[in-house]
N, C-alpha and C positions, 0 to 999 in steps of 0.2 A: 558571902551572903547569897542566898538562893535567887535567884529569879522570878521577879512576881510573876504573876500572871499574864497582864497587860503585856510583860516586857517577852515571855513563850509565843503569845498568841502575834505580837508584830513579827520574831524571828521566823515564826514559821509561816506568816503571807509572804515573806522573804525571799524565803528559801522555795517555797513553790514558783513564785513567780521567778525566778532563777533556772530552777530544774527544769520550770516547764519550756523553757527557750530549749534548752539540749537537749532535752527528751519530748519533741513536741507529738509524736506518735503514741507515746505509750500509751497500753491498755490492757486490761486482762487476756493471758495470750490463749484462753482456751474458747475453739470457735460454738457457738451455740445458736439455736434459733430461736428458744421457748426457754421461760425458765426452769422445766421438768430435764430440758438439754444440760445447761447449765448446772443444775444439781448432779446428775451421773456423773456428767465429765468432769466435777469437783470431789467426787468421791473415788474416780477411777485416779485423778492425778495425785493422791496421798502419796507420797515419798515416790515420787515419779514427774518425768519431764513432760511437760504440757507437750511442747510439738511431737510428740510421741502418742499423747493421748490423741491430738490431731489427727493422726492417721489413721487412727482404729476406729474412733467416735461417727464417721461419713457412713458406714455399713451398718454400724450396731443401729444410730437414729432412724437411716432409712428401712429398720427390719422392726422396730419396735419403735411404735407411736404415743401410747401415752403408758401412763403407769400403771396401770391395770395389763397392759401388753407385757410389761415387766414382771410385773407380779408373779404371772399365770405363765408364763416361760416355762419350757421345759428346760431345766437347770444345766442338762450334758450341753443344747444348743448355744444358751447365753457364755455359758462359759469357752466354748470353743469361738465366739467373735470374741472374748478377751485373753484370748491365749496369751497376744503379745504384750499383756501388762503386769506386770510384777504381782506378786499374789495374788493370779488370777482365780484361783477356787476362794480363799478368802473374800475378794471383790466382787465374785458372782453374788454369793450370801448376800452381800452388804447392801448389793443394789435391792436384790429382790424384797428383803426385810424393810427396806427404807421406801419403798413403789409398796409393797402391802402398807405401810402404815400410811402412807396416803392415801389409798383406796377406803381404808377400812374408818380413817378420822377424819379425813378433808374430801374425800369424793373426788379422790384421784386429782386436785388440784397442790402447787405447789402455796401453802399459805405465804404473805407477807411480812406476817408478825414474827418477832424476832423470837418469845416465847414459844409460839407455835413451831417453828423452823425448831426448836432445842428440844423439840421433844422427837423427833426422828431419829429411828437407832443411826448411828453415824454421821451424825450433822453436831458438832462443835461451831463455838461462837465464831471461830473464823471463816468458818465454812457458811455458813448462815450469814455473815455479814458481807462475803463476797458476792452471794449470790443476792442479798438486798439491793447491796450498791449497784450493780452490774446490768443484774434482770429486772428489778423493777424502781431503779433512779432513785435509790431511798440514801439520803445521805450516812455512811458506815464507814469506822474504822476494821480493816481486816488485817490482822495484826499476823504476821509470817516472821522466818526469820531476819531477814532483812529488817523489815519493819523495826524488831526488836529490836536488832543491834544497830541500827544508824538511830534511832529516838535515844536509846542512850546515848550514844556515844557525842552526837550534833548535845545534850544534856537537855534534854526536853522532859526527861524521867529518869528516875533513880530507879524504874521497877524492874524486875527481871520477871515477874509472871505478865502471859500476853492478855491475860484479862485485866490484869488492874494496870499493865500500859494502855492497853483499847480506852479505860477509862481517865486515865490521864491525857491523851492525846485527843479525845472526842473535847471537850472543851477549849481547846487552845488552836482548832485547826477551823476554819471557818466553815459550818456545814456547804457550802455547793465545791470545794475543797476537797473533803476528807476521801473519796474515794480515789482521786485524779493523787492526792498527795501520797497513797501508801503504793501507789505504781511509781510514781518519779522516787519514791525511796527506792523500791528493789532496781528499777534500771539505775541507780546511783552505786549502790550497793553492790552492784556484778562489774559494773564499768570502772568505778576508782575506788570509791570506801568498800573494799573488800575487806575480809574480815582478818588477815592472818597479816598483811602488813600495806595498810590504805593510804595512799599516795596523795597527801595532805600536799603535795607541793603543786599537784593538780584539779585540785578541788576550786569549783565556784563557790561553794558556798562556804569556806574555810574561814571565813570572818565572824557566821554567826554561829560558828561550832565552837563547843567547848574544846573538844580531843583536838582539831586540828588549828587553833591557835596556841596552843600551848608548846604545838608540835614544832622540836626542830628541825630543817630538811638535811639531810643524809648528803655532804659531800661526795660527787662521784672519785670513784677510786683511780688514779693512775699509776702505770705501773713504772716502777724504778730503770731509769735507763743506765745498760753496762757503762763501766768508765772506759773510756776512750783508746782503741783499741788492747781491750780484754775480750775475749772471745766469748759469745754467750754460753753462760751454762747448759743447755740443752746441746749445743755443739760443743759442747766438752763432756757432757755427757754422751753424748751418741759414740764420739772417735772414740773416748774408753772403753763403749761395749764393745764397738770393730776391734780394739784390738785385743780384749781377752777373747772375743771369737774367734779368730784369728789364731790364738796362742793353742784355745783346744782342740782346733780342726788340726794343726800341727802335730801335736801329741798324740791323739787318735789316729794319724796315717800314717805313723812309724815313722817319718822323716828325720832323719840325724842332720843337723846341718854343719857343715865345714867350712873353713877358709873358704873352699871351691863351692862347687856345684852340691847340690843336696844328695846324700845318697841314701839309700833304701836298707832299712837295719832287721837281723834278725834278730830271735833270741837264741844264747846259750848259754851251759851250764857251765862254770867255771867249777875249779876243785872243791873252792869251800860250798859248795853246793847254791851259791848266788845267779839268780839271772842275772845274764848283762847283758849291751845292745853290743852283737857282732856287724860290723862290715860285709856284708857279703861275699866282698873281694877275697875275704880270707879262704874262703872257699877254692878248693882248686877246681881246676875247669877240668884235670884229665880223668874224670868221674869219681876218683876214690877219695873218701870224706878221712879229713885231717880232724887229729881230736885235739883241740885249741891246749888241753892241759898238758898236753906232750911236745907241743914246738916251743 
């Protein structure tokens, strides 16, 4: 049976008040002063790591002031402070297309309205809803991947597109909430419910999750102790290599070994035309060579 409403909207004051004891820091990690900041550094951190954008964003804001500065950029300069951002010539475009259409429809200001934000070339509703929540305290879901995958997964939604999750989770999360709640997802999200195998057996909030009560925890593995004195296998493997190593460095240095002492072998030709391993000894000492098939 689904979950009403009523019963989404208590699990998720739940689970914020939860998250928010662990993660009492969290916040959008991109730094900004103005919301025209906030906008670039949301379009420069596309498929890229904020504290990277961090670094670049202190030279680019103190060289261009508002978005008409952007605009009117000459293109080789803006692009050369984003060198070190991934499609940098693509993200030059994107800034200046998106600072002209604010010049040209808003008079160079960043609007508040969620409509007005969607009509910016490169502004999508998550991008538009982070910078509501963030820059001017507008209560908004900004739905990321994290977002997605822990609202399914905790079953808060069946949706897999992030707009009609955005619209499933705006109702059930208390507006002075919604923006504080899609940061304690992703710092959840990175820290234990990561995506490829999420460690339900450390989870706080694993009671009002769907996935992680269902979940059984994973016995840790021990490993088989040898029977009592049996030599472990790795030291019966190791002595076996020493001693076929052992056996080819013998064969390779010609050593013939005897009863006695090892002695040093040559080759020669017997009648039937075979090599064999001669003694050396057979050799005589008073210089003149004995032909083995004739003694």
């Amino acid at each position: 049976m689904a979950a009403s409403h009523q019963d989404l909207a208590e699990r998720t004051r739940k689970i914020v008040r939860t998250l928010a004891r662990l993660y009492p820091d969290t916040r959008v990690a991109l730094d900004f002063g103005t919301p025209l900041e906030l906008l670039i550094a949301l379009i420069l951190a596309a498929q890229f790591r904020d504290d990277r954008v961090n670094k670049i964003t202190p030279a680019l804001f103190a060289r261009f002031r508002s978005a008409r500065d952007y605009a009117e950029a000459d293109p080789d300069e803006l692009q050369e402070l984003l060198r070190d951002v991934n499609f940098f010539r693509q993200k030059t475009r994107a800034v200046q297309a998106c600072t002209r259409a604010l010049v040209e429809n808003f008079g160079g200001e960043v609007p508040r309205q969620l409509d007005d934000l969607l009509t910016l070339p490169h502004v999508g509703r998550k991008t538009a809803n982070v910078l509501r929540g963030n820059a001017f305290g507008i209560p908004a879901i900004g739905v990321d991947r994290h977002v997605l995958r822990l609202s399914q997964r905790i079953g808060l939604t069946a949706e897999t597109n992030p707009d009609r999750v955005e619209a499933a989770l705006t109702p059930i999360v208390r507006p002075e909430d919604q923006v504080r709640f899609c940061y304690l997802l992703q710092a959840h999200g990175r820290a234990v419910c990561v995506a490829a195998a999420p460690r339900c057996g450390d989870c706080a909030i694993r009671e009002w999750c769907d996935f992680g009560s269902q979940a059984t925890p994973q016995p840790a593995r021990r490993r088989a102790r040898p029977a009592a004195g049996a030599a472990p296998a790795r030291a019966k493997s190791v002595a076996a290599g020493n001693a076929a190593a052992k056996s080819r460095a013998v064969a390779k240095s010609g050593i013939v070994k005897s009863a006695g002492a090892a002695t040093p072998a040559r080759r020669a030709t017997s009648q039937s035309g075979r090599k064999t391993s001669v003694p050396t000894k057979a050799r005589k000492t008073s210089g003149t060579r004995t032909d083995p098939s004739r003694s």
